[in-house]
N, CA, C and O atoms as CSV, one atom per row, in Angstrom:
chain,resi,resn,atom,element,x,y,z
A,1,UNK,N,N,-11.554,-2.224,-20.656
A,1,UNK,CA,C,-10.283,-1.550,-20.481
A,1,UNK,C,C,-9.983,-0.758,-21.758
A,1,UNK,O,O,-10.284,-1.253,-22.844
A,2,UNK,N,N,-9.244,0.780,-21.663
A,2,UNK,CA,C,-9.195,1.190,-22.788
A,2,UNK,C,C,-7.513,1.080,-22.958
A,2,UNK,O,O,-6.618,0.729,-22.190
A,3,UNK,N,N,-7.544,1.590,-24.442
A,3,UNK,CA,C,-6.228,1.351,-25.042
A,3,UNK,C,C,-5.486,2.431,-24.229
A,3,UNK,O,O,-4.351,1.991,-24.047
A,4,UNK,N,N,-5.579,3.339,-23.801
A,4,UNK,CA,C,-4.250,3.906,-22.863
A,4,UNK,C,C,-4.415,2.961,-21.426
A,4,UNK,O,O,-3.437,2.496,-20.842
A,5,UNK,N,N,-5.278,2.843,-21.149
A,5,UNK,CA,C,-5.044,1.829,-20.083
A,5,UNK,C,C,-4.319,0.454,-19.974
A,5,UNK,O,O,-3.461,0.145,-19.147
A,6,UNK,N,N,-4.951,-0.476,-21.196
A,6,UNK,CA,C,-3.466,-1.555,-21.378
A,6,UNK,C,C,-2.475,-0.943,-21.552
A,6,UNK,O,O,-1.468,-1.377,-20.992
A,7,UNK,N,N,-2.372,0.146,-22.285
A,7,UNK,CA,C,-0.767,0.371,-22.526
A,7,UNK,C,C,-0.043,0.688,-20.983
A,7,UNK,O,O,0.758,-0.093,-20.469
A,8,UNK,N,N,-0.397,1.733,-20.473
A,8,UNK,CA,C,0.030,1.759,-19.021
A,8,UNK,C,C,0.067,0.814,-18.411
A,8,UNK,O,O,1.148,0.975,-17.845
A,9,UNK,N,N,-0.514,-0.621,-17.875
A,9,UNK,CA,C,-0.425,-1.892,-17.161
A,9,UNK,C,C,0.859,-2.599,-18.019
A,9,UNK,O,O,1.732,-3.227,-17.420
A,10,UNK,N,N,0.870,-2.442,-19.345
A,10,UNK,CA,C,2.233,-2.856,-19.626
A,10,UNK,C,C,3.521,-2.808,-19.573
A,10,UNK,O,O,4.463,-3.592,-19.450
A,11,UNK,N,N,3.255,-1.200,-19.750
A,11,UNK,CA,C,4.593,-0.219,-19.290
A,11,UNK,C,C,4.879,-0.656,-17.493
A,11,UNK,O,O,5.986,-0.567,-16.962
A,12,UNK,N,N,3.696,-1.092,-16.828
A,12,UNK,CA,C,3.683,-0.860,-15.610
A,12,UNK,C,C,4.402,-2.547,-15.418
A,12,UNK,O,O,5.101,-2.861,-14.454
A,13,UNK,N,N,4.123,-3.270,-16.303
A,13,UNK,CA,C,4.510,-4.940,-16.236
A,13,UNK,C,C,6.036,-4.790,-16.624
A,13,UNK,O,O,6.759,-5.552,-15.983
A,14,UNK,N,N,6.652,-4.017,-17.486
A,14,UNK,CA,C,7.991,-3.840,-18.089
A,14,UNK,C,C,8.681,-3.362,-16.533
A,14,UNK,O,O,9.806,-3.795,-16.283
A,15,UNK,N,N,8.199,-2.739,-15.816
A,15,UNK,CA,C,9.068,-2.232,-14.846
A,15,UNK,C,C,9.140,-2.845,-13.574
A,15,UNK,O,O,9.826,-2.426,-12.642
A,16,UNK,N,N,8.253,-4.073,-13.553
A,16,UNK,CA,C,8.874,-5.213,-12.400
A,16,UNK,C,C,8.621,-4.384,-11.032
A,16,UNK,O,O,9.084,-3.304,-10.665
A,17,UNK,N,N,7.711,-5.287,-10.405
A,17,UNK,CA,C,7.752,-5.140,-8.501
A,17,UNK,C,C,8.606,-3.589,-8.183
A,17,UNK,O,O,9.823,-3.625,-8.363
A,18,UNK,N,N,8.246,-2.808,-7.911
A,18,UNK,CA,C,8.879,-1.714,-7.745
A,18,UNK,C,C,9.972,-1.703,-6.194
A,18,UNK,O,O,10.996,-1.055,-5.978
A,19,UNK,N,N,9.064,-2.932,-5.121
A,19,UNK,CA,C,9.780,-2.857,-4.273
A,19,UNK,C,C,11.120,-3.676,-4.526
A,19,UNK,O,O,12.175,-3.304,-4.013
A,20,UNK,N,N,11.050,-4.688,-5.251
A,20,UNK,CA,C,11.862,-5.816,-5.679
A,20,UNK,C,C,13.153,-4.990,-6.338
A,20,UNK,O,O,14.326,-5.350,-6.239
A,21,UNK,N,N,12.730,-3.938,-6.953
A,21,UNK,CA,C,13.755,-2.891,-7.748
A,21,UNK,C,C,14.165,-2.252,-6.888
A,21,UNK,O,O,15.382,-2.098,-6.992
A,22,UNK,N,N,13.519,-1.543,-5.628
A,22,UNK,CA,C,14.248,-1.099,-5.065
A,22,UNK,C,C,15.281,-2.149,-3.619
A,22,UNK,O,O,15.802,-2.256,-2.509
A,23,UNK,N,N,15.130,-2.353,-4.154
A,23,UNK,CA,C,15.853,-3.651,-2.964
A,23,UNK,C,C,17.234,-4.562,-4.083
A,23,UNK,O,O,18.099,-5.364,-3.730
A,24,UNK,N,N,17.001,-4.139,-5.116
A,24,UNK,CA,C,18.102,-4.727,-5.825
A,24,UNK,C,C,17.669,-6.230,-6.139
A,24,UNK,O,O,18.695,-6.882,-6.326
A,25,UNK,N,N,16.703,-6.897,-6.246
A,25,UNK,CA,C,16.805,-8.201,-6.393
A,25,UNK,C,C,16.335,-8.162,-8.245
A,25,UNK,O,O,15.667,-9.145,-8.568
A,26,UNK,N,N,16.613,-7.202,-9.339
A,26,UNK,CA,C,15.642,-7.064,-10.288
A,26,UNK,C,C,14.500,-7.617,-10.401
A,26,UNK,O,O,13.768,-7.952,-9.470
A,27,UNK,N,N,14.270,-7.753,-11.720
A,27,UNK,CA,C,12.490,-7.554,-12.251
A,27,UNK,C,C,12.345,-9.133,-11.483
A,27,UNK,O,O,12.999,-10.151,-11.258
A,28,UNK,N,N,11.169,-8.605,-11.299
A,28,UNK,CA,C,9.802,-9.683,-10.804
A,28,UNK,C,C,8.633,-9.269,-11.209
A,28,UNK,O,O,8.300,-8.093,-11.058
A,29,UNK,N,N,7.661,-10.387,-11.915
A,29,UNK,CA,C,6.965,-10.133,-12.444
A,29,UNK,C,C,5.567,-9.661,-11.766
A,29,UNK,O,O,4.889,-10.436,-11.091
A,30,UNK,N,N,5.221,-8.371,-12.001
A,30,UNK,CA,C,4.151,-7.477,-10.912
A,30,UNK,C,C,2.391,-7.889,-11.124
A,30,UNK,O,O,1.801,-8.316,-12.117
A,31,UNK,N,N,2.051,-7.661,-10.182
A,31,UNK,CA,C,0.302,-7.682,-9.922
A,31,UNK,C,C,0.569,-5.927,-10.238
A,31,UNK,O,O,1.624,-5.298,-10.150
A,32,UNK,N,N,-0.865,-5.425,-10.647
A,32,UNK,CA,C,-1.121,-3.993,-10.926
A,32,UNK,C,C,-1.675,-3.761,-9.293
A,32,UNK,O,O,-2.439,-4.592,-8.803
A,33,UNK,N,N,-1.253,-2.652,-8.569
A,33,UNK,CA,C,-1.848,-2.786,-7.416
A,33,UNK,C,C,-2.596,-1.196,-6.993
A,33,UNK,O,O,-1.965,-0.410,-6.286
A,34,UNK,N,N,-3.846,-0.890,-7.462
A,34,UNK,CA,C,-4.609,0.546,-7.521
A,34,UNK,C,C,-3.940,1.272,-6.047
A,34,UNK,O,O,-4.313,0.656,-5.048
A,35,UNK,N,N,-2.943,2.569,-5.721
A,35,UNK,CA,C,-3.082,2.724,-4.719
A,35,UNK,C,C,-4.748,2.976,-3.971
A,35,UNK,O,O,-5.812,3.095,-4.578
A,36,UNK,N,N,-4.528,3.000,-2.593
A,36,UNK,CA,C,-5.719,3.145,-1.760
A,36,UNK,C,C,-6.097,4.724,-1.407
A,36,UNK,O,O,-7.207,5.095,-1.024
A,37,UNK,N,N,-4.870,5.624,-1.628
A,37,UNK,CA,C,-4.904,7.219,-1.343
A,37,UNK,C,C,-5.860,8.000,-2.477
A,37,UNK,O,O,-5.662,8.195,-3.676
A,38,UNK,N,N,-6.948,8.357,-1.626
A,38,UNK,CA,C,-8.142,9.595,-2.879
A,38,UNK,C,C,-8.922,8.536,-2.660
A,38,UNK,O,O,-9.948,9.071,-2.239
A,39,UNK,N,N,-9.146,7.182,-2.668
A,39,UNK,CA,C,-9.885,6.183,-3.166
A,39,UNK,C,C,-10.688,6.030,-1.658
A,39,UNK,O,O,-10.166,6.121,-0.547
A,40,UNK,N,N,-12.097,5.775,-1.975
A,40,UNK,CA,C,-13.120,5.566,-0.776
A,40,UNK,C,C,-13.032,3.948,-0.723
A,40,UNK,O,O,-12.470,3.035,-1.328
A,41,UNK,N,N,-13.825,4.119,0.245
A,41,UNK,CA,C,-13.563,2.340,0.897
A,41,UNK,C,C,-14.286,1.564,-0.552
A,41,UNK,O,O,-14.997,1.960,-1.475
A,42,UNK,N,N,-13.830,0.610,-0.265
A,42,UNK,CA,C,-14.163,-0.037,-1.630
A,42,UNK,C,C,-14.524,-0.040,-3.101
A,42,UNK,O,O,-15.291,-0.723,-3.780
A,43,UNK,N,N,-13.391,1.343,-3.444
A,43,UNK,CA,C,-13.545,1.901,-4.407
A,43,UNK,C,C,-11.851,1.453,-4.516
A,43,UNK,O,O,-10.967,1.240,-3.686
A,44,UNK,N,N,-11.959,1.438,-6.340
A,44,UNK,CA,C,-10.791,1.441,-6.781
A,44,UNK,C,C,-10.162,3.036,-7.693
A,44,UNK,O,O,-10.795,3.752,-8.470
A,45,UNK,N,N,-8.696,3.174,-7.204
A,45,UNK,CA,C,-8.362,4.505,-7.488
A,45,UNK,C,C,-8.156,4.219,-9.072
A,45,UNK,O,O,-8.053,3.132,-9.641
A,46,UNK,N,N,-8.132,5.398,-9.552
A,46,UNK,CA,C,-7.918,5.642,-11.453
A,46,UNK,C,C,-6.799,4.835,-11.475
A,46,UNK,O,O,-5.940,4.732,-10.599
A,47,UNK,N,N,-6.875,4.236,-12.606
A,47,UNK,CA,C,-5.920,3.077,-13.604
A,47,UNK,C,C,-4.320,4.042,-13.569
A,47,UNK,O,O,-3.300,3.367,-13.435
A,48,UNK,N,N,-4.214,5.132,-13.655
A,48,UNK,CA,C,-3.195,6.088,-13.446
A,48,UNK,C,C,-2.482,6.147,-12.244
A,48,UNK,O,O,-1.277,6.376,-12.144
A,49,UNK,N,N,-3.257,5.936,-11.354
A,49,UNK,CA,C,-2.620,5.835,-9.375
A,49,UNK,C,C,-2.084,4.214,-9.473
A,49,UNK,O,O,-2.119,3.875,-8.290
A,50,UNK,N,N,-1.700,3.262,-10.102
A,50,UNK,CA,C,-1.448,2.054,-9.842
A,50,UNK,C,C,0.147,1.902,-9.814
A,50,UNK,O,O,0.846,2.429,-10.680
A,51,UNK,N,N,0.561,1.310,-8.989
A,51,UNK,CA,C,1.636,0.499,-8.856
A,51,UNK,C,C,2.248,-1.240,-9.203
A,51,UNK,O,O,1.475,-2.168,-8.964
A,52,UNK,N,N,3.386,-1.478,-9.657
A,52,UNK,CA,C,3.599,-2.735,-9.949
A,52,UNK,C,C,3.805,-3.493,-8.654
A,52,UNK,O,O,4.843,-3.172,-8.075
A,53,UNK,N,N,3.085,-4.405,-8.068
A,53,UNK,CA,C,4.280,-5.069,-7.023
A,53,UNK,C,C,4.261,-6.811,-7.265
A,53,UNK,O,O,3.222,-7.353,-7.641
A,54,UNK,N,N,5.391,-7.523,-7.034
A,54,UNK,CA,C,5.251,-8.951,-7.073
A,54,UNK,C,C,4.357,-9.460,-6.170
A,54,UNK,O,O,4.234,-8.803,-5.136
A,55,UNK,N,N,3.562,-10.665,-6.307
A,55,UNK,CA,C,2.560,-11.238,-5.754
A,55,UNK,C,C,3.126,-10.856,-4.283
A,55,UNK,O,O,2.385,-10.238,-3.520
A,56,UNK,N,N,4.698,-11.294,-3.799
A,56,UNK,CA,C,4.612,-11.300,-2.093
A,56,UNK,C,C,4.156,-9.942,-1.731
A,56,UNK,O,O,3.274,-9.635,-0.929
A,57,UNK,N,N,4.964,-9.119,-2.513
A,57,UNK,CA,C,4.927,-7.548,-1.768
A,57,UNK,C,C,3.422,-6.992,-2.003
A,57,UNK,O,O,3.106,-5.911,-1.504
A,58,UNK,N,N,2.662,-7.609,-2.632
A,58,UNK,CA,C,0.867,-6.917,-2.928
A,58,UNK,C,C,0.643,-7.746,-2.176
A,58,UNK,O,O,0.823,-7.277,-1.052
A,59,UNK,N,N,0.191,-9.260,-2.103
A,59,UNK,CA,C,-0.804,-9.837,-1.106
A,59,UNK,C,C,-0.232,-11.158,-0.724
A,59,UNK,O,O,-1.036,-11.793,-0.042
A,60,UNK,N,N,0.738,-11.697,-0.907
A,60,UNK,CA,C,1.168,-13.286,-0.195
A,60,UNK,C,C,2.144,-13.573,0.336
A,60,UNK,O,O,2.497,-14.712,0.644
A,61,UNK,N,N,2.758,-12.490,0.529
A,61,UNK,CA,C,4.216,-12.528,1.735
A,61,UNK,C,C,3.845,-12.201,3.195
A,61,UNK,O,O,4.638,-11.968,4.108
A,62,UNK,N,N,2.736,-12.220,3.242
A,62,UNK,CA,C,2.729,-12.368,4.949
A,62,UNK,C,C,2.588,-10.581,5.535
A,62,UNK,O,O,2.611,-9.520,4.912
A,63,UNK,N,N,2.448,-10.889,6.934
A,63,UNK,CA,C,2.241,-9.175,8.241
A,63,UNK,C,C,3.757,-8.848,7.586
A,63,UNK,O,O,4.647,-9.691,7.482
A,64,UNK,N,N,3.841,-7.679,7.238
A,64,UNK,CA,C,5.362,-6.462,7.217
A,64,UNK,C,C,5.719,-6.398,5.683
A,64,UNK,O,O,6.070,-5.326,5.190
A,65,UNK,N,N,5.598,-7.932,4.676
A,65,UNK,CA,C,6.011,-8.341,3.517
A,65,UNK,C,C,5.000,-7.402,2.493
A,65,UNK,O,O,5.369,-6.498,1.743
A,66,UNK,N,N,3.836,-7.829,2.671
A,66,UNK,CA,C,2.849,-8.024,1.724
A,66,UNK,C,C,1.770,-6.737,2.136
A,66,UNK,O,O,1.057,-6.723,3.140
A,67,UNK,N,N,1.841,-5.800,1.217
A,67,UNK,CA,C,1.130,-4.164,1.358
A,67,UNK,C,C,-0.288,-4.907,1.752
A,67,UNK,O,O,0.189,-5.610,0.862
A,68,UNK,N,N,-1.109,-5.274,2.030
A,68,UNK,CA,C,-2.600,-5.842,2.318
A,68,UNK,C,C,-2.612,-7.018,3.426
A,68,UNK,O,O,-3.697,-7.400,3.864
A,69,UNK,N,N,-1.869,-7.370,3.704
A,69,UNK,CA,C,-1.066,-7.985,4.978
A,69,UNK,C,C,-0.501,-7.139,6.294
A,69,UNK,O,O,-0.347,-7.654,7.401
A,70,UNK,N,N,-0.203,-5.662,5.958
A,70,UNK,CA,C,-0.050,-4.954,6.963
A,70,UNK,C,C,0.611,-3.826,6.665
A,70,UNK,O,O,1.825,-3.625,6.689
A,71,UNK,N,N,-0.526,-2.893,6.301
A,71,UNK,CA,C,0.012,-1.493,5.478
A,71,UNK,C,C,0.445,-0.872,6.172
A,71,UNK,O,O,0.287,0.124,5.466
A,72,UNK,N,N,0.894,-0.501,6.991
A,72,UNK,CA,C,1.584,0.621,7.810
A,72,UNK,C,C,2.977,-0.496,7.781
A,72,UNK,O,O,3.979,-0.122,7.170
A,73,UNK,N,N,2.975,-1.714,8.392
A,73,UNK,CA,C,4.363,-1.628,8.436
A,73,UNK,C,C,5.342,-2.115,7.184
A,73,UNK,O,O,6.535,-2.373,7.349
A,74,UNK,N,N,4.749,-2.190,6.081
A,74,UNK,CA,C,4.576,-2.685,4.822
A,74,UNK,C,C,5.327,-0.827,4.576
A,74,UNK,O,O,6.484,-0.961,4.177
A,75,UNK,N,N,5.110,0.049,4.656
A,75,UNK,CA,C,4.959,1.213,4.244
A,75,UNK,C,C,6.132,1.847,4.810
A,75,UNK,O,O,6.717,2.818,4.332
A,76,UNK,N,N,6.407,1.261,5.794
A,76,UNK,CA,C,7.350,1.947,7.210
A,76,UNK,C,C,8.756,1.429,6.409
A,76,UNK,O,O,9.651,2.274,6.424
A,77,UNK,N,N,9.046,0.275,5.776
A,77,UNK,CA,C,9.727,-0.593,5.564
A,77,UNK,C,C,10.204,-0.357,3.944
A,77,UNK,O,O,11.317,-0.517,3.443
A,78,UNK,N,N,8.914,0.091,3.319
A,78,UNK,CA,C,9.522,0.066,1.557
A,78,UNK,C,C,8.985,1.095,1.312
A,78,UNK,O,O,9.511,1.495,0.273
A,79,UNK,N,N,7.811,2.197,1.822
A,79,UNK,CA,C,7.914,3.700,1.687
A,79,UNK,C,C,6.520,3.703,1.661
A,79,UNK,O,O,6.080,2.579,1.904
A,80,UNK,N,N,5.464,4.732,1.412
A,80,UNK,CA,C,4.306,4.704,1.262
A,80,UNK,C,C,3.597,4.314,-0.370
A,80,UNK,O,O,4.495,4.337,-1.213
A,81,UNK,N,N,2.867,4.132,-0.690
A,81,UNK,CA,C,2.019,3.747,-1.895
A,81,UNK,C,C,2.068,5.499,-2.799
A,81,UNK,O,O,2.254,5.646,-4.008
A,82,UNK,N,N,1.923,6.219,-2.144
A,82,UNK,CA,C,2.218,7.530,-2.503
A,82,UNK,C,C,4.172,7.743,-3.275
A,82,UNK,O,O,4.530,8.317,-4.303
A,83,UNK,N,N,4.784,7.191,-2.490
A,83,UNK,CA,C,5.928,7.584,-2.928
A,83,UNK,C,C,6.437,6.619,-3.845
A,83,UNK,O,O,7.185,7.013,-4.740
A,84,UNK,N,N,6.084,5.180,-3.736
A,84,UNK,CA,C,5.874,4.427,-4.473
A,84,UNK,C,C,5.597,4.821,-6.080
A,84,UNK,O,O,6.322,4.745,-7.072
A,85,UNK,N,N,4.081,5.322,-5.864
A,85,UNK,CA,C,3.851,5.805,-6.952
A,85,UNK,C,C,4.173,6.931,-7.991
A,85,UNK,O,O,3.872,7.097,-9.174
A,86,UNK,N,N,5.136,7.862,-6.789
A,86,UNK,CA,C,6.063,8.803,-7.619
A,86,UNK,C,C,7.060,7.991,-8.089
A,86,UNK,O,O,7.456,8.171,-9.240
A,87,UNK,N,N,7.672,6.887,-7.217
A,87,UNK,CA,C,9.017,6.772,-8.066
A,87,UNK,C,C,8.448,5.903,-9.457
A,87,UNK,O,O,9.072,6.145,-10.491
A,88,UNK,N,N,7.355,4.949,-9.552
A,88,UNK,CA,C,6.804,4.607,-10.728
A,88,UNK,C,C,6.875,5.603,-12.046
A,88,UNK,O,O,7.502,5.453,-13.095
A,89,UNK,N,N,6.023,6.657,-11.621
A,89,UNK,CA,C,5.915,7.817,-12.454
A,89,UNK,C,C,6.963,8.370,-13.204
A,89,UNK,O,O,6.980,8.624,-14.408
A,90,UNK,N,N,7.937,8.545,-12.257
A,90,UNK,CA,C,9.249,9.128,-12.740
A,90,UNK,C,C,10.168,8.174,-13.332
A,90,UNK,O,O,11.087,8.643,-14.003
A,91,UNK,N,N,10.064,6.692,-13.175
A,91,UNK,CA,C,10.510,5.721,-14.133
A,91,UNK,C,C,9.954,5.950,-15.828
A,91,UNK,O,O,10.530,6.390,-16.823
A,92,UNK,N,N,8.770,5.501,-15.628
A,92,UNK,CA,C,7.762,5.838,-16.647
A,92,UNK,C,C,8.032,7.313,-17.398
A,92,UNK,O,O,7.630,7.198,-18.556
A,93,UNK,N,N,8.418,8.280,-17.226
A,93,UNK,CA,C,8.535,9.718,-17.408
A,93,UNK,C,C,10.291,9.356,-18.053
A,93,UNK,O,O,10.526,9.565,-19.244
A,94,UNK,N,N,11.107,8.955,-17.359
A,94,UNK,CA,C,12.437,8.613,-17.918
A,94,UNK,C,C,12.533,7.887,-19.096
A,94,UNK,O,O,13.091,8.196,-20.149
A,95,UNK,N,N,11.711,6.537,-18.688
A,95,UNK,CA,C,11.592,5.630,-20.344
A,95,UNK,C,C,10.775,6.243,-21.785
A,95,UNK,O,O,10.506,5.675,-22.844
A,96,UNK,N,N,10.567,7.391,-21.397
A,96,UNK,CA,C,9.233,8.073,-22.641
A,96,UNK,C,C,10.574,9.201,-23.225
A,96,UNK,O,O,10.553,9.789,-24.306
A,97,UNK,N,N,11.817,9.295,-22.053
A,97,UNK,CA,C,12.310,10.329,-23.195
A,97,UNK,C,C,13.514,9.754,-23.687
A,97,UNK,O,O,14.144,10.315,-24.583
């Protein structure tokens, strides 16, 4: 892992479950979760495309809860991994100025 890369997973750990934030329950502490968009099957997308989410909302909350449990309705419900990852960005972009 390189040094802009920890630094980003940290910045990305400071900003807590993104869905958890948007739902108002604050920080929860996030899994790094590579979106799947650009990325071929069993490929992981650049360290840059990643999102924070708490263990339920990445993989242990169950069909609708948990983005790898049932991505479409996972998506339908808290937005796509794409928009996700803009509103990350633009967090990240706010805390730098």
């Amino acid at each position: 892992m390189t040094k802009d890369e920890r630094k980003h997973y940290e910045k990305l750990s400071q900003i807590g479950c993104i869905v958890c934030r948007n739902l108002g329950f604050g920080y929860s502490a996030p899994h790094i979760h590579h979106i799947r968009h650009g990325a071929g099957i069993g490929q992981k997308s650049h360290w840059t495309t990643a999102i924070p989410l708490c263990p339920m909302h990445h993989q242990n909350g169950g069909f609708g809860v948990a983005l790898h449990a049932g991505q479409k309705t996972f998506e339908s419900k808290y937005g796509t991994e794409s928009e996700l990852l803009r509103q990350t960005l633009t967090i990240l972009e706010g805390e730098l100025c």
